[in-house]
Each structure stands twice: as structure tokens, then as C-alpha cells.
The first five atom37 places (N, CA, C, CB, O) and aatype in JSON, in Angstrom:
{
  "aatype": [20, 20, 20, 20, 20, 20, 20, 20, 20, 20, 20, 20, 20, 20, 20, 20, 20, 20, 20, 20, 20, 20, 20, 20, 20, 20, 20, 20, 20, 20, 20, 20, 20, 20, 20, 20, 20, 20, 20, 20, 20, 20, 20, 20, 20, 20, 20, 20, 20, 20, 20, 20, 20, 20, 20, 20, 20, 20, 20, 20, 20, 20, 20, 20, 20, 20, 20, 20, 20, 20, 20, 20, 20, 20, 20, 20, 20, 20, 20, 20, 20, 20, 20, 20, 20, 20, 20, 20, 20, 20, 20],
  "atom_mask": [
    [1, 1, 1, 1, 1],
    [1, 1, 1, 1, 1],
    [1, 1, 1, 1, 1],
    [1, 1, 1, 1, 1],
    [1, 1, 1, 1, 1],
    [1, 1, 1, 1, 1],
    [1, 1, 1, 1, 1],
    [1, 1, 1, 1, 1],
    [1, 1, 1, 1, 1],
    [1, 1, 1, 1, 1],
    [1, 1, 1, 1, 1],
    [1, 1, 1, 1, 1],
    [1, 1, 1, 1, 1],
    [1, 1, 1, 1, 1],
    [1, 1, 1, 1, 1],
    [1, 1, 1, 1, 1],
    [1, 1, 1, 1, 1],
    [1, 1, 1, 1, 1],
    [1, 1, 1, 1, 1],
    [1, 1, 1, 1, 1],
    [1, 1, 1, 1, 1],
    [1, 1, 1, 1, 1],
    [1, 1, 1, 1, 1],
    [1, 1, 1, 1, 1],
    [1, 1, 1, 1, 1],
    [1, 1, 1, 1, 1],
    [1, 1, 1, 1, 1],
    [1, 1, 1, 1, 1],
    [1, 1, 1, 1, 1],
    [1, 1, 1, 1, 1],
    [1, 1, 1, 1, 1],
    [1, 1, 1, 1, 1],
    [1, 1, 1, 1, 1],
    [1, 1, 1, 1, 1],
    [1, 1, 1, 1, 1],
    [1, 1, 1, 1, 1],
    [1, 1, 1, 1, 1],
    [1, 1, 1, 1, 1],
    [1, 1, 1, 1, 1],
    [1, 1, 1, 1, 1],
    [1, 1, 1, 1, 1],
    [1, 1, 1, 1, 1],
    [1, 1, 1, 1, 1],
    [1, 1, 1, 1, 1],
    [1, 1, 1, 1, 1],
    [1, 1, 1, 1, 1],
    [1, 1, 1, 1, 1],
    [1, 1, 1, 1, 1],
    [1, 1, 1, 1, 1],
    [1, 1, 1, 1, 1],
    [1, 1, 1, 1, 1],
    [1, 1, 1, 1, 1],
    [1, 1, 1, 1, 1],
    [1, 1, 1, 1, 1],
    [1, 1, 1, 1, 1],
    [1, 1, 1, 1, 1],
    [1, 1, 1, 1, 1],
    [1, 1, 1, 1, 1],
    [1, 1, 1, 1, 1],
    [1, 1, 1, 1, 1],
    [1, 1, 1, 1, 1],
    [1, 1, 1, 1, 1],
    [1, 1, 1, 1, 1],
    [1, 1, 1, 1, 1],
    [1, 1, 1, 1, 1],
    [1, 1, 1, 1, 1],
    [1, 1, 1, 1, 1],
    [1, 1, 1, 1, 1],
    [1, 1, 1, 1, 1],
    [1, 1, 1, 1, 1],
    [1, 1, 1, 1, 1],
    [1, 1, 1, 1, 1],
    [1, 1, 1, 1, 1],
    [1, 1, 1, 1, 1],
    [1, 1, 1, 1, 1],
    [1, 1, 1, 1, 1],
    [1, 1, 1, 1, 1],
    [1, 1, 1, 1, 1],
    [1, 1, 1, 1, 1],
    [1, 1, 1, 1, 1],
    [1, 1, 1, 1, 1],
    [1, 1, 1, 1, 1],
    [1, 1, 1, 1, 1],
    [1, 1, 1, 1, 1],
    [1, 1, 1, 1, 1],
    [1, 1, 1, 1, 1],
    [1, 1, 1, 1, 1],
    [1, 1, 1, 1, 1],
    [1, 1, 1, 1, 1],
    [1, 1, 1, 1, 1],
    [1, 1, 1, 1, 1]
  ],
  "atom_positions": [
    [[47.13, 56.32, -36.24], [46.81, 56.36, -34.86], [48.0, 56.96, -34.12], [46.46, 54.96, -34.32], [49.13, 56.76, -34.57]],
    [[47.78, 57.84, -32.79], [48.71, 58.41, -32.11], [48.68, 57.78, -30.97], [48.62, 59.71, -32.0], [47.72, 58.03, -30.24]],
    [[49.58, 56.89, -30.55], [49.64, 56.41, -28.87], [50.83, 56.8, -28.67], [49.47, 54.77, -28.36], [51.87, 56.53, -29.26]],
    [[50.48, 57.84, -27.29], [51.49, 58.41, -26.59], [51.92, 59.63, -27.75], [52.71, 57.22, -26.13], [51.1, 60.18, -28.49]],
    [[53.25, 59.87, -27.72], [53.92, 61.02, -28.73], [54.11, 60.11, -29.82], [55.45, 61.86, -28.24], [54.95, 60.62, -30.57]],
    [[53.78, 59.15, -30.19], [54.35, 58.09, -31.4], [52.87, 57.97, -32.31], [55.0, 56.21, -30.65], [51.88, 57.29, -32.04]],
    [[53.1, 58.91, -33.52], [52.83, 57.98, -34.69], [52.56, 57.12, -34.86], [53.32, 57.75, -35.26], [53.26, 56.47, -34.1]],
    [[51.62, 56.11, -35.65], [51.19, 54.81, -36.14], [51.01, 54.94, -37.09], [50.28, 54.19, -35.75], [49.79, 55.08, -37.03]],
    [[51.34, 55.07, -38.44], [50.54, 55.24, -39.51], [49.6, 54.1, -40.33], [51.39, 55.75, -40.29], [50.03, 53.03, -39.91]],
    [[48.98, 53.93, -40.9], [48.26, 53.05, -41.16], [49.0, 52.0, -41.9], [47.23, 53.54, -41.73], [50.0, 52.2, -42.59]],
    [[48.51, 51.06, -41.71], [49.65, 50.03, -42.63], [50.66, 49.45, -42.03], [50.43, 50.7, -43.69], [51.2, 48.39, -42.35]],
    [[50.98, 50.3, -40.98], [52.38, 50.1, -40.2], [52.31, 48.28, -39.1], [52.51, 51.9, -38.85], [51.41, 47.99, -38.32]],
    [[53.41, 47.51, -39.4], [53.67, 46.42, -38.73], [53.95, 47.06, -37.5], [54.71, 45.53, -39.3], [54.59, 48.09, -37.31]],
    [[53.12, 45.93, -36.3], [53.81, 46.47, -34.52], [54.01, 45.1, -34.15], [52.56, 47.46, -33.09], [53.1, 44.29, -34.04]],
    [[55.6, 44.79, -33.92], [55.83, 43.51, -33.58], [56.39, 43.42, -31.92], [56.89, 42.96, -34.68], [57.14, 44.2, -31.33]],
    [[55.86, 42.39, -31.49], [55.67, 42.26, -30.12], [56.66, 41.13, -30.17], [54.13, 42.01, -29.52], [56.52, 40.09, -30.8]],
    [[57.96, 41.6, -29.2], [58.95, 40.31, -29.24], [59.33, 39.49, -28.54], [59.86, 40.43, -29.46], [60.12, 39.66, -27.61]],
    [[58.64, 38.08, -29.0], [58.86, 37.01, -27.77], [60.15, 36.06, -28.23], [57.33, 35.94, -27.52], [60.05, 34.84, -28.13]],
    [[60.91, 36.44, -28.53], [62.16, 35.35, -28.91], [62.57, 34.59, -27.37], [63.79, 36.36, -29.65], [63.08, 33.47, -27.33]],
    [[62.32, 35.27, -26.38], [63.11, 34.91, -25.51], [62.13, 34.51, -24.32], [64.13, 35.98, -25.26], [62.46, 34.59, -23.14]],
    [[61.14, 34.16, -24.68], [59.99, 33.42, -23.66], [59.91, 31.76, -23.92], [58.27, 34.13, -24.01], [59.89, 31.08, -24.95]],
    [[59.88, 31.51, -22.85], [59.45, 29.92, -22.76], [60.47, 29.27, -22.68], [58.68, 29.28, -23.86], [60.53, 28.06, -22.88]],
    [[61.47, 30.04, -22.37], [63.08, 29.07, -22.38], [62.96, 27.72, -21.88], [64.35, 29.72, -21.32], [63.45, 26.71, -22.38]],
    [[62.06, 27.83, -20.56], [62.0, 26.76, -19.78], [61.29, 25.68, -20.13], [61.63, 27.08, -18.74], [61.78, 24.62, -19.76]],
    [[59.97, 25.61, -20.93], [59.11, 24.77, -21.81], [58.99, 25.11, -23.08], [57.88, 24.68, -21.39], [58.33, 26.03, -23.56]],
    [[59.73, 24.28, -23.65], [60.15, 24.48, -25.51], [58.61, 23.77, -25.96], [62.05, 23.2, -26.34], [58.0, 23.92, -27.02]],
    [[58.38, 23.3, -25.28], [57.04, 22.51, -26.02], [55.65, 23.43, -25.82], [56.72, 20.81, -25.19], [54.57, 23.24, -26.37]],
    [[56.06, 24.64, -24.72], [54.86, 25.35, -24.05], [53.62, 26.11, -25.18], [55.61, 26.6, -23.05], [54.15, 26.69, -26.13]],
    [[52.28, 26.15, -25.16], [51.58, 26.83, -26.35], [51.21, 28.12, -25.91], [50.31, 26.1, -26.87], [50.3, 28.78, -26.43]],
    [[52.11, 28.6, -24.68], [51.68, 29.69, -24.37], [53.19, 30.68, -24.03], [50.58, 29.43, -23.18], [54.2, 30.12, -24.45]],
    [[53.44, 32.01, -23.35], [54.32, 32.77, -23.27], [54.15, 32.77, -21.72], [54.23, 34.01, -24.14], [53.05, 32.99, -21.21]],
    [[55.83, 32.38, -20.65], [55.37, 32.42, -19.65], [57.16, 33.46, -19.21], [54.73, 30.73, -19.0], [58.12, 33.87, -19.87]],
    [[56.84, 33.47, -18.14], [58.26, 33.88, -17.62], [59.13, 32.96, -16.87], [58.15, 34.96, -16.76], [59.89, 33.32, -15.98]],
    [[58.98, 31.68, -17.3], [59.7, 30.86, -16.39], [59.77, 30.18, -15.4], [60.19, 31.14, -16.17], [59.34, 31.06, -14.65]],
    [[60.05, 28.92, -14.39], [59.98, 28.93, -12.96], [60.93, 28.65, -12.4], [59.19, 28.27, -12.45], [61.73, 28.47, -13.32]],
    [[61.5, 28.45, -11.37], [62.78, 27.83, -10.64], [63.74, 28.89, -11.08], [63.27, 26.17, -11.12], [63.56, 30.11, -11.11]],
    [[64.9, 28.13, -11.46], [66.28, 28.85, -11.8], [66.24, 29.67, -13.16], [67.49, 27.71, -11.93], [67.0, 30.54, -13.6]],
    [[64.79, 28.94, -13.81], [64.5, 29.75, -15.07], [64.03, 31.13, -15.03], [63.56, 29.12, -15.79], [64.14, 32.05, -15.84]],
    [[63.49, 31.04, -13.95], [62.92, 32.51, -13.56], [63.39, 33.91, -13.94], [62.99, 32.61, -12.26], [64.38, 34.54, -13.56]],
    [[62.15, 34.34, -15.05], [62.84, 35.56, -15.55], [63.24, 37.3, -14.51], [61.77, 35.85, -16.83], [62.39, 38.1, -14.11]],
    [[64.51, 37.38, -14.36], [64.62, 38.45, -13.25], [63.89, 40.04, -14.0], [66.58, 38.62, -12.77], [63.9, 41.07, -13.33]],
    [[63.41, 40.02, -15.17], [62.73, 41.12, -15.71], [61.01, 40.77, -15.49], [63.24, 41.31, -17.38], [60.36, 41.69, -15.99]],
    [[60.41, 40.08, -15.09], [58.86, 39.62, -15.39], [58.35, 40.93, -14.86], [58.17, 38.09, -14.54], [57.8, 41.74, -15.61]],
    [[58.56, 41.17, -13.48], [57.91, 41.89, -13.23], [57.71, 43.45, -13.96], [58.19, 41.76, -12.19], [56.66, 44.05, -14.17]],
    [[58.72, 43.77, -14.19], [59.3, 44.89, -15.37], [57.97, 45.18, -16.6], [60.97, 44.05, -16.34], [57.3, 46.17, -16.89]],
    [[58.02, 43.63, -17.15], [57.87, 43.41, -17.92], [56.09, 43.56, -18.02], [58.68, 42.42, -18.07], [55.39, 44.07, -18.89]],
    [[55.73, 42.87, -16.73], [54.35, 42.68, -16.18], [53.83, 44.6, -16.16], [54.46, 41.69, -14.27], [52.85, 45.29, -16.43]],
    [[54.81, 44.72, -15.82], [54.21, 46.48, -15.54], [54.13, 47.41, -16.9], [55.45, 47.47, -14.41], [53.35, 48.33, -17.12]],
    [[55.03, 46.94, -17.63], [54.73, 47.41, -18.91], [53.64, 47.12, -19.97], [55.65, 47.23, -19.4], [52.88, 47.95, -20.47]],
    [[53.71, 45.7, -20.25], [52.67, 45.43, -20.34], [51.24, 45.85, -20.6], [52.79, 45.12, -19.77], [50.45, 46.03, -21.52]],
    [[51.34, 45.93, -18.87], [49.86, 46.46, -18.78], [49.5, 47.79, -18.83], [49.3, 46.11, -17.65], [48.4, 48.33, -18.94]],
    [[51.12, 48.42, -18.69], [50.62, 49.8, -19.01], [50.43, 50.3, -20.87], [51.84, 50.83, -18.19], [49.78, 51.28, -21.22]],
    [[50.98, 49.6, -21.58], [50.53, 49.7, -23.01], [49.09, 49.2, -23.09], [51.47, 48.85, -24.0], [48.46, 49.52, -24.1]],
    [[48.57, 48.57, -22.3], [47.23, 48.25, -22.92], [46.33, 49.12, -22.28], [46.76, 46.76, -22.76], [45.27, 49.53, -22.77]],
    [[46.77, 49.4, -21.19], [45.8, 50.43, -20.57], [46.07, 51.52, -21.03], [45.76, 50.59, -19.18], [45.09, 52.23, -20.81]],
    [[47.02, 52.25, -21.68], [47.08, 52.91, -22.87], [46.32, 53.1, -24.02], [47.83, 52.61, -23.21], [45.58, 54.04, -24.3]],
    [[46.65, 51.87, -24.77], [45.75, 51.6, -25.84], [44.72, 51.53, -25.92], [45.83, 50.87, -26.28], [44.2, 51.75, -27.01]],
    [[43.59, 51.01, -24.28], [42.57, 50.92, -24.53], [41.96, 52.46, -24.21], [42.12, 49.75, -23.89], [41.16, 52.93, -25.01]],
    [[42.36, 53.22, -23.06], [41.91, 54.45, -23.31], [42.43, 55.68, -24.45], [42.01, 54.87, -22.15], [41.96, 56.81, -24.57]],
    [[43.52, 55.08, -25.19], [43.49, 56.11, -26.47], [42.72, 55.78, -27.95], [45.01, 56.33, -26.86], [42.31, 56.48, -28.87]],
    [[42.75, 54.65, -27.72], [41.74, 53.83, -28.96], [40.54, 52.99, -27.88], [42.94, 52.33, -30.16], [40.89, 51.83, -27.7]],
    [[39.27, 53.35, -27.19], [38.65, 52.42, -27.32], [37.93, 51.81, -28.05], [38.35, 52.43, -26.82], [37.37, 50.79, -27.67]],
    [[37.77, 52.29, -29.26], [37.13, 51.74, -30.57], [37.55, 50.58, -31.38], [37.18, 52.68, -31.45], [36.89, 50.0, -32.25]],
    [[38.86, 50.3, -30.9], [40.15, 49.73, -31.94], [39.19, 47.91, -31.86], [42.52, 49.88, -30.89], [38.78, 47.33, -30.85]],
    [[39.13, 47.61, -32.88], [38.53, 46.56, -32.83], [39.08, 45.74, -34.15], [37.05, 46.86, -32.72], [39.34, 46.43, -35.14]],
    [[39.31, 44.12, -34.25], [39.31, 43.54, -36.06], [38.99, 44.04, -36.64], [38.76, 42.59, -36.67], [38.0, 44.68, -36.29]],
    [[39.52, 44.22, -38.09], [38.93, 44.42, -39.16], [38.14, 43.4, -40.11], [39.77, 44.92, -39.69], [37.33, 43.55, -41.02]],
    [[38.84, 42.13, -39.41], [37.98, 41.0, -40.32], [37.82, 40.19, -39.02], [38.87, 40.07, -41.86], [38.2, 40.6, -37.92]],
    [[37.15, 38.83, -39.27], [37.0, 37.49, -38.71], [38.38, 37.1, -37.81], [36.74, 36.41, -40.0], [39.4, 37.13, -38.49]],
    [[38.58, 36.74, -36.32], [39.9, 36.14, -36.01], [40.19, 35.14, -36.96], [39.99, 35.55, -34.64], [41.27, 35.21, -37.56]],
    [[39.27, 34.07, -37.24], [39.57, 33.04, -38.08], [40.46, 33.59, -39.51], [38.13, 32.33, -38.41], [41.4, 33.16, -40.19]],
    [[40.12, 34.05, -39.51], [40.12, 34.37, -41.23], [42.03, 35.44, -41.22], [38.01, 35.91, -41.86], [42.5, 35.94, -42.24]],
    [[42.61, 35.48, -40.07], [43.68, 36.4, -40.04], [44.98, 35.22, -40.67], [43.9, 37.13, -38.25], [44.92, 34.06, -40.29]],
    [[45.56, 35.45, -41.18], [46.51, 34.47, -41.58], [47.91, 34.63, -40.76], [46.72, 34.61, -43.15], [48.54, 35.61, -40.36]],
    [[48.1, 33.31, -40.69], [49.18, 32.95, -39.48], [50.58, 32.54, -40.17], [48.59, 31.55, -38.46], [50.72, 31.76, -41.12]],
    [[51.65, 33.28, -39.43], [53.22, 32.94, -40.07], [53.49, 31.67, -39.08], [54.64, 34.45, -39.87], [53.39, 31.87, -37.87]],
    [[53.84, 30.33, -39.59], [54.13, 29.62, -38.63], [55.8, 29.25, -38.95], [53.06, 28.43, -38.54], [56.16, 29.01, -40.1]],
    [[56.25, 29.24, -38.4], [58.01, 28.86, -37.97], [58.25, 29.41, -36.99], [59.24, 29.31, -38.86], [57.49, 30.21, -36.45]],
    [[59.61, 28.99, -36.45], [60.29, 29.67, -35.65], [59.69, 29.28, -34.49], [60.36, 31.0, -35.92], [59.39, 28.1, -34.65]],
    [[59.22, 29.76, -33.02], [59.02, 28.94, -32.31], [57.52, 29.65, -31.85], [60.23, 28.67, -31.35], [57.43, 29.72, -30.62]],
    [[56.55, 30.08, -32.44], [55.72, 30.62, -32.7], [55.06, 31.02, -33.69], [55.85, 31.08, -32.33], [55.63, 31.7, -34.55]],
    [[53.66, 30.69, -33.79], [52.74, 31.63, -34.66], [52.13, 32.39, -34.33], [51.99, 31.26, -35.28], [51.28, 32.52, -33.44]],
    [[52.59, 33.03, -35.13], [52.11, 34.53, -34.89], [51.11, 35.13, -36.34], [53.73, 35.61, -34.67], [50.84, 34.5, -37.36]],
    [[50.76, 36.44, -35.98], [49.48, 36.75, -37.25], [50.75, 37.21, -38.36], [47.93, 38.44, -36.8], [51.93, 37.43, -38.07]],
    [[50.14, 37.25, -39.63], [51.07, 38.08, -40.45], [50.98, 39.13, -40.75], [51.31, 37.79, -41.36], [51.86, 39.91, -41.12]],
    [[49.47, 39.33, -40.57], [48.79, 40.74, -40.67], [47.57, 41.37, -39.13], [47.75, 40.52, -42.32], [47.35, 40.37, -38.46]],
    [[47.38, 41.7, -38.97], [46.38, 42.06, -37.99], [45.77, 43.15, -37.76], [46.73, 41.88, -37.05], [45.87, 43.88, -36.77]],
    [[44.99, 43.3, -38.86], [44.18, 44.65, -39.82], [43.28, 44.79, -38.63], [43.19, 44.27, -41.66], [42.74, 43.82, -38.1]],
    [[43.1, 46.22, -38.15], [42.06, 46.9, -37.41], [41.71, 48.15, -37.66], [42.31, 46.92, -36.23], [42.22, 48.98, -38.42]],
    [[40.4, 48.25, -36.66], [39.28, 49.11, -37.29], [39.64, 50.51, -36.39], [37.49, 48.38, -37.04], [40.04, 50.28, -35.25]],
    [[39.57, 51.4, -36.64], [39.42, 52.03, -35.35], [38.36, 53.67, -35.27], [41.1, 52.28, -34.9], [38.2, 54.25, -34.19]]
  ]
}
């Protein structure tokens, strides 16, 4: 797959990096930017990017869909998140 001038080749891992979300709720089951003094001074940055990769993605792949069952995707759990280990799609 080609998004933007970049290559994808098939097979290829795309890791999305949250090391540094949720500072503020260690217990949180979701990815937030913070509140109060935690408040991340990039969100908005971040918010804009974001959405511009997906609105990307969805008009350069709108086909891009699973390749299998969500259930069935196998999950790396440690660290302070699970995340997929694989996340095979169709496109």
C-alpha cells in the first residue's frame, strides 16, 4: 500500500506510540491527554494529526478492511497496554 509518498509493503508492522499517554490515570482503559497540570501541551497537535492520517487513510484505502474476525486478532499484553500483535488487513 502507498499512503502519501511512503511505501507499505505487505507484511510490514505500523506501530502507533502510546508510551506516554495516561500519565495522569495509570489505571485508565483508555488513551487520553490528560487534565489539570497533567495536561498534555501537544494534544491539540496531536488531535490534528491524527485525524489527518485517517482521513488519509480512509480516502487512499477505502477498501482497507480485517482480514479475519476482531475476536480472533491476538493481543500482546504487558507493559501498560494491549495492544494487537498482528493486525492483518484486506485491502
Amino acid at each position: 500500500m502507498t499512503l502519501s509518498a511512503t511505501v507499505i509493503p505487505a507484511g510490514s508492522a505500523v506501530l502507533a506510540a502510546t508510551h506516554s499517554a495516561n500519565r495522569d490515570r495509570p489505571d485508565g482503559p483508555h488513551l487520553a491527554f490528560g487534565h489539570g497540570p497533567h495536561y498534555c501541551l501537544g494534544a491539540p497537535l496531536a488531535r490534528l494529526e491524527l485525524t489527518t492520517v485517517l482521513h488519509s487513510l480512509v480516502r487512499h484505502a477505502p477498501e482497507l478492511r480485517l482480514a479475519t474476525p476482531a475476536r480472533d486478532i491476538p493481543l500482546l499484553l504487558g507493559g501498560r497496554f494491549a495492544r494487537p500483535a498482528t493486525l492483518p488487513v484486506l485491502t
